[in-house]
C-alpha angles and dihedrals in degrees: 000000000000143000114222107197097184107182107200134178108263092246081074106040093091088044087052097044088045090043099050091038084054094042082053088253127142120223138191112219122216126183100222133166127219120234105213086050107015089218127138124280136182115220115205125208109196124171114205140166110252094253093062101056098103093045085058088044098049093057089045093050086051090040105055114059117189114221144183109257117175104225120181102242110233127261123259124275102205121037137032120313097209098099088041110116106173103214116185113254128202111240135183104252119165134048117096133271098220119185113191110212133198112228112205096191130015134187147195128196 
C-alpha cells in the first residue's frame, strides 16, 4: 500500500478532486500555503495499492497544469533600497509536487 501526498495550486484543486472522484479514488483534502508565493495550495492525501499508483498519478499529471504567473520579488533585506526597483518576473507556478509514500499498516474503523 502508498500514500500519495500530491500538493497542487489551488486552480487545480476542483479538476483533481473531479478527476479522482471520477477515477473511483478517495482523497483527503488539506488547505495548505506555499512558501516562495503564499498563495493558496491544496494538499492531497490519497491511499492506493501499489498497483494503482500510475493510475493516481495519470490523472494528477491531467489534472495540474503548470502555468506562467507574473509575481513582484521582495525587497532586500540587507542595504540600502534606494536603487531597488521590484519588477515583476515570470515565473513557472502550477504542476503538482507529488511525494509517494510506503505505508507499512492501515485501518479502517
Amino acid at each position: 500500500m502508498k500514500m500519495i501526498v500530491a500538493i497542487v495550486q489551488d486552480k487545480d484543486s476542483n479538476r483533481l478532486s473531479a478527476g479522482l472522484v471520477k477515477a473511483n479514488f478517495r482523497a483527503t483534502k488539506l488547505a495548505s500555503t506555499g512558501g516562495f508565493l503564499k498563495a493558496g495550495n491544496t494538499t492531497f492525501m490519497i491511499g492506493v495499492d501499489d498497483t494503482q499508483v500510475e493510475s493516481v498519478m495519470s490523472v494528477i499529471r491531467n489534472s495540474c497544469k503548470v502555468r506562467e504567473q507574473l509575481v513582484t520579488p521582495v525587497t532586500p533585506m540587507s542595504g540600502t533600497t534606494d536603487s531597488y526597483l521590484p519588477l515583476p518576473v515570470e515565473v513557472q507556478v502550477g504542476g503538482a509536487t507529488v511525494f509517494v509514500l510506503p505505508v507499512e499498516r492501515f485501518e479502517h474503523f
